[in-house]
C-alpha positions as CSV (number, residue, x, y, z in Angstrom):
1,X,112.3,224.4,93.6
2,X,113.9,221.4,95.8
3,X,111.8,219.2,97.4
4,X,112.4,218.0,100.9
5,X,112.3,215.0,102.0
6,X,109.8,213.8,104.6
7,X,110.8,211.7,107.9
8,X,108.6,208.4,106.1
9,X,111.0,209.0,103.1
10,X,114.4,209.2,104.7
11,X,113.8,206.5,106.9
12,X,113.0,204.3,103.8
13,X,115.7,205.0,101.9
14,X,118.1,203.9,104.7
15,X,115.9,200.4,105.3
16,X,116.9,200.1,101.3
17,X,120.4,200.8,102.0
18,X,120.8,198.3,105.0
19,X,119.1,195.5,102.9
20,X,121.3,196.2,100.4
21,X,124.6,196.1,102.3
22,X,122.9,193.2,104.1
23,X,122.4,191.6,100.5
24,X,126.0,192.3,99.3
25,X,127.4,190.9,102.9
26,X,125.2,188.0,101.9
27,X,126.8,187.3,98.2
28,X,130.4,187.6,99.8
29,X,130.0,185.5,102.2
30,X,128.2,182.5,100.0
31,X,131.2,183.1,97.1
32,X,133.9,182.9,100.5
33,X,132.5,179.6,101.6
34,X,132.0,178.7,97.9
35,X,136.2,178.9,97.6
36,X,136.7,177.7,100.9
37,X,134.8,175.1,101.7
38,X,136.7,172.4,100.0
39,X,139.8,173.5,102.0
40,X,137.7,173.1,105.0
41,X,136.1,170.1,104.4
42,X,139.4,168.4,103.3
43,X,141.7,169.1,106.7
44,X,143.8,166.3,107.5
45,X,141.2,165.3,110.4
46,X,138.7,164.7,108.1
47,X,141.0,162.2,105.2
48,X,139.7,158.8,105.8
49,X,142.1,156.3,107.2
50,X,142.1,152.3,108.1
51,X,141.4,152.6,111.5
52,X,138.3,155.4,110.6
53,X,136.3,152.4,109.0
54,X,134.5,149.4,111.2
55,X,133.7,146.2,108.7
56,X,130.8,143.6,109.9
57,X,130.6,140.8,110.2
58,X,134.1,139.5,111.0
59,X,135.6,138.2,107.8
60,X,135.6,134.4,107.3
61,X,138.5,132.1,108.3
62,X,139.0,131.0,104.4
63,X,139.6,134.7,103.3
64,X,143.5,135.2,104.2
65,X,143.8,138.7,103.3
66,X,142.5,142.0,105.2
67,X,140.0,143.2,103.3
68,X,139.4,146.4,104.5
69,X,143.3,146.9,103.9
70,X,143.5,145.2,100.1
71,X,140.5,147.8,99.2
72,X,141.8,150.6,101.1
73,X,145.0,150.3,99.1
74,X,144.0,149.4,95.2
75,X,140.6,151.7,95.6
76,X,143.2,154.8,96.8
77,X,140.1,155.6,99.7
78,X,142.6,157.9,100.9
79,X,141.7,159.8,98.9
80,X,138.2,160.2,100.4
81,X,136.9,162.7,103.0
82,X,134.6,161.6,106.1
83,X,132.7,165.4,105.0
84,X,132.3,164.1,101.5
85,X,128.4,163.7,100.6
86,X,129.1,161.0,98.4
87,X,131.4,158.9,100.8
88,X,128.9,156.0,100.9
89,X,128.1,155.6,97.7
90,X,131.9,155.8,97.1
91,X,132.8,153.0,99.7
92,X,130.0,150.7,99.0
93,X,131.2,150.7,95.0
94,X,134.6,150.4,96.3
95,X,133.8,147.1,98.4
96,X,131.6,145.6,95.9
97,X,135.1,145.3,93.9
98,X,136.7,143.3,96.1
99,X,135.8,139.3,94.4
100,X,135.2,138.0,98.1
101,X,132.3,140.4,99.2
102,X,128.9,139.2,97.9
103,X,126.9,142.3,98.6
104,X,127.0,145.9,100.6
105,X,124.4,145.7,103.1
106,X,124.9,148.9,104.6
107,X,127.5,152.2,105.1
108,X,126.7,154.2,107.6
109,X,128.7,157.3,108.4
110,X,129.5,159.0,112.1
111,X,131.2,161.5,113.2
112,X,134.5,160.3,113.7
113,X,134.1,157.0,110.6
114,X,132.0,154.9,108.9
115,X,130.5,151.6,109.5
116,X,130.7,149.1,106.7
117,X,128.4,145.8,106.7
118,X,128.9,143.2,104.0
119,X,127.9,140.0,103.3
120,X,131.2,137.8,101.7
121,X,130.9,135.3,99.5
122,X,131.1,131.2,100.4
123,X,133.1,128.7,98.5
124,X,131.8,125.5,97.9
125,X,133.6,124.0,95.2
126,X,137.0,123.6,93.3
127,X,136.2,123.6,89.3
128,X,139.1,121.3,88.0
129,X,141.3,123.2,84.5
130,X,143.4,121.8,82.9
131,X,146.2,123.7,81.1
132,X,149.8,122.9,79.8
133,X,149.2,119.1,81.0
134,X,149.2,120.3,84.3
135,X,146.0,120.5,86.6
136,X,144.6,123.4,88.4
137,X,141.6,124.4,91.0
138,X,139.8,127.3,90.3
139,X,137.4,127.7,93.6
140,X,133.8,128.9,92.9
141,X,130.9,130.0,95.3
142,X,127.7,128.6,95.1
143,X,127.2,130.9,91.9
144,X,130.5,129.9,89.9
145,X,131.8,133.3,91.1
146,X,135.5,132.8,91.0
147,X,137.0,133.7,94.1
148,X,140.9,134.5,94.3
149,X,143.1,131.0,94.1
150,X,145.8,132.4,96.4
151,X,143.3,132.7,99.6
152,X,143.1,128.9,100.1
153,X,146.4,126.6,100.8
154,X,147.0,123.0,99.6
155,X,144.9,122.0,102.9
156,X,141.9,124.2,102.6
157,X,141.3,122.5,98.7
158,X,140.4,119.3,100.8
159,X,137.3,120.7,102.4
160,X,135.5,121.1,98.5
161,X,134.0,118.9,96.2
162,X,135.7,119.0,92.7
163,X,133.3,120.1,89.8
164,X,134.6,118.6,86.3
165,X,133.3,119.4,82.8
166,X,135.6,120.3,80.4
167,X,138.4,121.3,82.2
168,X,138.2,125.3,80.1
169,X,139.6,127.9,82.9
170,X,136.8,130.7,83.0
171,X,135.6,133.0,80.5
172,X,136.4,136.2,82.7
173,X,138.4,137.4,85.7
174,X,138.4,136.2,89.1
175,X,135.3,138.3,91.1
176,X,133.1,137.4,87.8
177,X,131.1,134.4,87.5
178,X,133.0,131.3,85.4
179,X,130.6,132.0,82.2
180,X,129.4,128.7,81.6
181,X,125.9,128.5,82.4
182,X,126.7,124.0,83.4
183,X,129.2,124.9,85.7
184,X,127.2,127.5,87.5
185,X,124.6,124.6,87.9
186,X,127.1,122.1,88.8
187,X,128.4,124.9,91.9
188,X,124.6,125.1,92.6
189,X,124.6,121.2,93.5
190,X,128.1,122.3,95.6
191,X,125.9,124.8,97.7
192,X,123.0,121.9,98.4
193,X,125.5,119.6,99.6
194,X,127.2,122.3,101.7
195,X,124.3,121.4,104.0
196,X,125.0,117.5,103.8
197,X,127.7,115.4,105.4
198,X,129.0,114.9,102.0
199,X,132.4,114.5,103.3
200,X,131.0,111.7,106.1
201,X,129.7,110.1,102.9
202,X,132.9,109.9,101.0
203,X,131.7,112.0,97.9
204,X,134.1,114.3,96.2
205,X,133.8,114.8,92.7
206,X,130.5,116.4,90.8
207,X,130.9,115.0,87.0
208,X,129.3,116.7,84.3
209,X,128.7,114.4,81.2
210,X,127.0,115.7,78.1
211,X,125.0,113.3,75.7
212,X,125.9,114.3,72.0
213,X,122.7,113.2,70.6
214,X,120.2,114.9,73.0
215,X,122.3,117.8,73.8
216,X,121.3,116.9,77.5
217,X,123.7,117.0,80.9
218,X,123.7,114.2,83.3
219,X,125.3,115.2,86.7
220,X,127.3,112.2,88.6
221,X,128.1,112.0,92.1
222,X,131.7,110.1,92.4
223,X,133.5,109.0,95.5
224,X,137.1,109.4,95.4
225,X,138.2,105.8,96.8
226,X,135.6,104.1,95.3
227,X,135.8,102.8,91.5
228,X,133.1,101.8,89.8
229,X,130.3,103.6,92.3
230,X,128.6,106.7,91.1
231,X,125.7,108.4,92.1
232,X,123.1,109.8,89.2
233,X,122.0,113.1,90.3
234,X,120.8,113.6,87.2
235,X,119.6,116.8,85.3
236,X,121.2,120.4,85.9
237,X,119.3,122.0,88.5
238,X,115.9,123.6,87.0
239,X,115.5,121.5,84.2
240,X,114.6,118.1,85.6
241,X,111.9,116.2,83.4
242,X,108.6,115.9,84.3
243,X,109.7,112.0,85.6
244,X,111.9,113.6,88.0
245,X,112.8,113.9,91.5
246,X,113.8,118.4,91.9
247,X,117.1,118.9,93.7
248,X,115.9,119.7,96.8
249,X,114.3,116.2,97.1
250,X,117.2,114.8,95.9
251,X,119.6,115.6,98.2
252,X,117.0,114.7,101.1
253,X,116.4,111.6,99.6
254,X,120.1,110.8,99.8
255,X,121.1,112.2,103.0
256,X,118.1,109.6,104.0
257,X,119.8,106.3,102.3
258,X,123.0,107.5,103.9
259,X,121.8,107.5,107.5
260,X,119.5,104.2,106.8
261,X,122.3,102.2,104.9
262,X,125.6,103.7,106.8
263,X,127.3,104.2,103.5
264,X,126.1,104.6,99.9
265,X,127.8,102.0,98.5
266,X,125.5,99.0,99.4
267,X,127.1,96.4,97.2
268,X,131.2,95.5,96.5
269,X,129.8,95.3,92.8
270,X,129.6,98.2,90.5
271,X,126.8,100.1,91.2
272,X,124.6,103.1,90.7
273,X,122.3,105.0,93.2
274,X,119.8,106.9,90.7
275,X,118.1,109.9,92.2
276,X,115.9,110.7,89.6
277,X,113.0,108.5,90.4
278,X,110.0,110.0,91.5
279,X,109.3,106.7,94.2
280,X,112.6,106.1,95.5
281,X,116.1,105.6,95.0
282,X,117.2,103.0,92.1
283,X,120.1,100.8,93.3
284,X,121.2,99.7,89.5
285,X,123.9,97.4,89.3
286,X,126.8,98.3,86.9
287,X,127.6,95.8,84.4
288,X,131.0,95.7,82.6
289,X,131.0,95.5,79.1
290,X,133.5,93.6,77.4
């Protein structure tokens, strides 16, 4: 005997059967944005170009190149989608490459690009190499970083002190740091005198000189046109002796015999200004030794 179905029953069954062609619709439409969404999200309006991307600050007058161009080019960002979640992650990897950017502050996308801010690194020094008896100037920021030789012309070396050691080009590739643990002291003492009128004062060599017997390395302050006038900064940054002056005060002190004295060397004699002191500067005559 068949069974009828009741009003309740029939209008159930066809709630099941709309939920289920509502369902299937469902599925079909996730799997046809599922194969076209990358299509979509990679039309030509969306491919990142140049003029898409906005750096901060205003790069530095010592960096020649464009950066935004130079890593555009040898990162392939065209590549890269404004739609792409991953874009700032991408672009802030990307800059970091670059061996005159410091840090990536912030990438922040829009609509129609992305804002990049960086922070780019500053040279303060020139790290004299010798090789094939010729002599070259590697420039370094204020932590050895080695920054690209072909951004700075015969006149810009002029505006840097010279760091000498022991004249070894750098253990890596120019964007790492030189790999000597003395010279990234030595470009250290660069970055404090950045902030002196070390040029005013006629300075212009840093002179690393290492003591066989204690293993220690005393730092000299040379002027160029002066023979037989040095200035003993003394030890490497961060591992002065008890006995002595730190950095900081160091460079105070002599920015303070500068302005008092008009010059640093006091006497036509050989001399030595020693820093170290905990009192005051030691004005130690040089003697010649026959």
């Amino acid at each position: 005997m068949n069974s009828k179905e009741t009003p309740n029953e029939r209008r159930g069954n066809s709630t099941v059967s709309t939920l289920a062609v509502v369902a299937v619709f469902g599925i079909a439409l996730g799997v046809a944005w599922y194969v076209y969404k990358d299509k979509v999200s990679r039309q030509q309006q969306f491919q990142l170009k140049p003029d898409m991307m906005s750096l901060t600050p205003e790069q530095p007058e010592w960096i020649k190149a464009d950066v935004l161009q130079e890593v555009f080019s040898d990162q392939k960002l065209e590549e890269q989608y404004l739609t792409d979640r991953k874009l700032a992650s991408q672009l802030r990897d990307a800059f970091m490459l670059h061996p005159c950017v410091a840090s990536v502050e912030k990438v922040s996308k829009r609509p129609d690009g992305v804002d990049v801010s960086l922070v780019y690194r500053n040279p303060v020094a020139m790290v004299v190499v010798k090789l094939d008896n010729r002599t070259w100037l590697y420039p370094v920021d204020d932590k050895a970083v080695v920054l690209p030789p072909r951004q700075f012309t015969k006149e810009d070396v002029a505006k840097y002190m010279r760091i000498n050691h022991d004249y070894v080009p750098p253990a890596g590739q120019i964007g790492d740091d030189w790999g000597d643990d003395k010279v990234v002291a030595a470009a250290q003492i660069a970055g404090f005198l950045e902030t002196a009128p070390w040029q005013e004062m006629g300075l212009y060599n840093i002179e690393l000189v290492d003591n066989p017997s204690t293993k220690e390395t005393a730092v000299y302050l040379l002027k160029k046109a002066t023979p037989g006038f040095r200035v003993l900064w003394g030890s490497l940054p961060g591992h002065e002796h008890e006995d002595e002056l730190a950095a900081p005060d160091k460079l105070r002190r002599l920015v303070e015999f500068y302005h008092t004295n008009k010059r640093l060397d006091v006497s036509t004699e050989p001399m030595e200004l020693d820093l170290r002191p905990l009192s005051k500067i030691e004005v130690i005559p040089l003697v010649e030794v026959e």
